[in-house]
ZAKEKE-553087 format. One line per 2 residues: for each residue z negated, x, y negated of C-alpha. Coordinates in nm, 3 decimals, always signed. Layout:
% ZAKEKE-553087
Z,X,Y | ...
% end
This chain:
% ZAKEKE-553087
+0.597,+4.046,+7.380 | +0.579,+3.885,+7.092
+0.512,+4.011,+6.715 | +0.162,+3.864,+6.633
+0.031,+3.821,+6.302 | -0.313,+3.719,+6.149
-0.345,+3.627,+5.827 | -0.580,+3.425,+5.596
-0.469,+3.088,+5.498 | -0.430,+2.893,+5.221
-0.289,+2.550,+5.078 | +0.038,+2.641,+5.168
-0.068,+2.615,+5.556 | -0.245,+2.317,+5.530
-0.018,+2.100,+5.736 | +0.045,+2.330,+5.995
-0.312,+2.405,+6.020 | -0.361,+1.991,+6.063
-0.055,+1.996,+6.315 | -0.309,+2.296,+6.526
-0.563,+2.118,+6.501 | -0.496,+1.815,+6.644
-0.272,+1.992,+6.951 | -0.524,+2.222,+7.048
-0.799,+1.997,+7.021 | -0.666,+1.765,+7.236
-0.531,+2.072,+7.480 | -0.903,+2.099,+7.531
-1.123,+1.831,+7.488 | -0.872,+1.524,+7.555
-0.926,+1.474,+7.879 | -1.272,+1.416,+7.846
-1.228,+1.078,+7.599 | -1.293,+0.766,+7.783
-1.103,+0.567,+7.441 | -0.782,+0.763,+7.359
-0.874,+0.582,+6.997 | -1.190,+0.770,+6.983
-0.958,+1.105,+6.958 | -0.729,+0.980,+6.726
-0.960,+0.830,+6.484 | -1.189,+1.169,+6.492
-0.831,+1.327,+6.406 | -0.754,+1.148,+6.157
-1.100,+1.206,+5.969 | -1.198,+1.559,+6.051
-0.786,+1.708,+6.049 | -0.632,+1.468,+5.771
-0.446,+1.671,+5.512 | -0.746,+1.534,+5.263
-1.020,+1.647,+5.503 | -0.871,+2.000,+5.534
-0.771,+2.030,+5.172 | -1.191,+1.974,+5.072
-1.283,+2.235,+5.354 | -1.014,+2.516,+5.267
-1.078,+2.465,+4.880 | -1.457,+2.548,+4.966
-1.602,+2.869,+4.863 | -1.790,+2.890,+5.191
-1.549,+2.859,+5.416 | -1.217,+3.088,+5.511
-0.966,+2.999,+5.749 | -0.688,+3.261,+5.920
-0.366,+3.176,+6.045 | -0.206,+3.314,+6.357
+0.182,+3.335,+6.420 | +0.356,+3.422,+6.715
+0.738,+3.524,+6.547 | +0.620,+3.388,+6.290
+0.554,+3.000,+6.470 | +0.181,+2.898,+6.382
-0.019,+2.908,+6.706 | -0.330,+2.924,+6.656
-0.591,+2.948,+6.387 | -0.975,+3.004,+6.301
-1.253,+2.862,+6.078 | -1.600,+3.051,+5.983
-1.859,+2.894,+5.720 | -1.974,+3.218,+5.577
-2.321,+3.075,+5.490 | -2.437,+2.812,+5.751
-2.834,+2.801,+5.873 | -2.923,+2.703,+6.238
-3.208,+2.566,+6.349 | -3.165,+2.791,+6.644
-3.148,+3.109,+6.425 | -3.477,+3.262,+6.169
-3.256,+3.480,+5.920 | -3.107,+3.357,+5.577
-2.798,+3.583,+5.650 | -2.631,+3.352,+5.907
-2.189,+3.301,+5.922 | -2.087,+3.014,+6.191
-1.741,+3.074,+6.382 | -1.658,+2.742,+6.355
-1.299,+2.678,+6.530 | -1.067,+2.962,+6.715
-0.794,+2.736,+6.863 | -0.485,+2.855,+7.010
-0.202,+2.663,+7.161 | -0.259,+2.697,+7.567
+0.097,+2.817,+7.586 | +0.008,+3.123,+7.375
-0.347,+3.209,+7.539 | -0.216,+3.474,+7.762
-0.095,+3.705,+7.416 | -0.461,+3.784,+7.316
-0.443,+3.584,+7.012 | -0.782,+3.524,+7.055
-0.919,+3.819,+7.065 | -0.764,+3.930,+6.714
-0.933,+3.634,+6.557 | -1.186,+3.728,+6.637
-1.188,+4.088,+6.538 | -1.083,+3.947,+6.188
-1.368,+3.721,+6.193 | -1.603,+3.998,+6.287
-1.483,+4.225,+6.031 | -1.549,+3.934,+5.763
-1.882,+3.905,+5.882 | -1.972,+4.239,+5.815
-1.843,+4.251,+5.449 | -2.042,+3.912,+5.417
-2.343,+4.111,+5.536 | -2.426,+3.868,+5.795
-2.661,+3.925,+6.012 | -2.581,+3.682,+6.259
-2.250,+3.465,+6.384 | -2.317,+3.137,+6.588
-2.094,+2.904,+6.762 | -2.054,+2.636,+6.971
-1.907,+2.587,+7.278 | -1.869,+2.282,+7.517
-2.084,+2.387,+7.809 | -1.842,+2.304,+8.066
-1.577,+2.511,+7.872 | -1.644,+2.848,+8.098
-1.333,+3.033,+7.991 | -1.417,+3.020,+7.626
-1.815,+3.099,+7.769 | -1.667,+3.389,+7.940
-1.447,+3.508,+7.611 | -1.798,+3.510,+7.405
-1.994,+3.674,+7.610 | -1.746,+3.968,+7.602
-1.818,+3.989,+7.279 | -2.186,+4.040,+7.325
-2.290,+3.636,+7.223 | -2.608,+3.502,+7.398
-2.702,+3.154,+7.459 | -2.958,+3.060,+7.203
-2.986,+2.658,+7.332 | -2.817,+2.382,+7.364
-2.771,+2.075,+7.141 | -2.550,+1.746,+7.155
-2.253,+1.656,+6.927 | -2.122,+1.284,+6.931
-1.764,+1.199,+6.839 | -1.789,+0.817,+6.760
-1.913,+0.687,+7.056 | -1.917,+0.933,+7.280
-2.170,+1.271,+7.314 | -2.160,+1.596,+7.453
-2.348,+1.901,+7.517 | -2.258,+2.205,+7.347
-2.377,+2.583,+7.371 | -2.533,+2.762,+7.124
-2.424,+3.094,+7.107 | -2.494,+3.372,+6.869
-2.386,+3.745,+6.808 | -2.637,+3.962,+6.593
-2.499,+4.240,+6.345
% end
């Protein structure tokens, strides 16, 4: 097996954090675009070097690297202070992206995202962590729920011209 490592990133892993984002993305939501351009234009504004550099330079947010051998594969995203609708607390963190490459889903990568997301949101004091998750995506459903996350609702995202449902999901502390 391989030697897995987490880390936090930084600046430095801005580019290989793009490159992950893109892949995986696509991995699992590409087949649903009607307009490959739709994909690549959403890429190109939410994964651009520029759009990344804003979001990892942001107080609120922390990103982790994982490496397989020391090969990104994967990585993570949580806003440490983010408000829902769906959730009545002030002390709320969102997991907002744990990607890994599909050829490296079988190494539990995943799962120690997760754990370092989960111990960040208890030195942040949260008292909640919410997430989406496509609502035909049932192996992601499946991880989440192992992890004690209830539905909370449902609302719709829209990538350019096209919408989807999405699963509210949220783990109290």
């Amino acid at each position: 097996m391989s030697n897995i490592t987490i880390r936090k990133a930084s600046t430095d892993d801005l580019v290989a954090i793009a490159l992950l984002a893109r892949v995986t993305f696509r991995e699992a939501f590409g087949h649903l675009f009607i307009d490959d351009q739709n994909l690549i234009d959403y890429f190109s504004k939410t994964f651009s070097i520029d759009a990344l550099t804003k979001k990892i330079n942001n107080d609120n947010n922390v990103f982790w690297l994982a490496l397989s051998d020391n090969l990104p594969v994967g990585y993570a995203k949580l806003i440490k202070n983010s408000p829902t609708k769906f959730i009545r607390d002030s002390k709320v963190s969102e997991l907002q992206r744990i990607y890994i490459l599909n050829d490296f889903l079988n190494q539990k990568i995943g799962h120690q995202l997760q754990n370092v997301i989960f111990e960040e949101v208890k030195i942040l004091k949260s008292n909640h962590l919410w997430l989406s998750v496509y609502v035909d995506n049932f192996k992601a459903i499946r991880f989440y729920k192992r992890y004690d996350f209830k539905q909370l609702g449902i609302h719709n995202f829209s990538i350019l011209n096209q919408s989807f449902d999405f699963y509210v999901m949220d783990k109290e502390f």
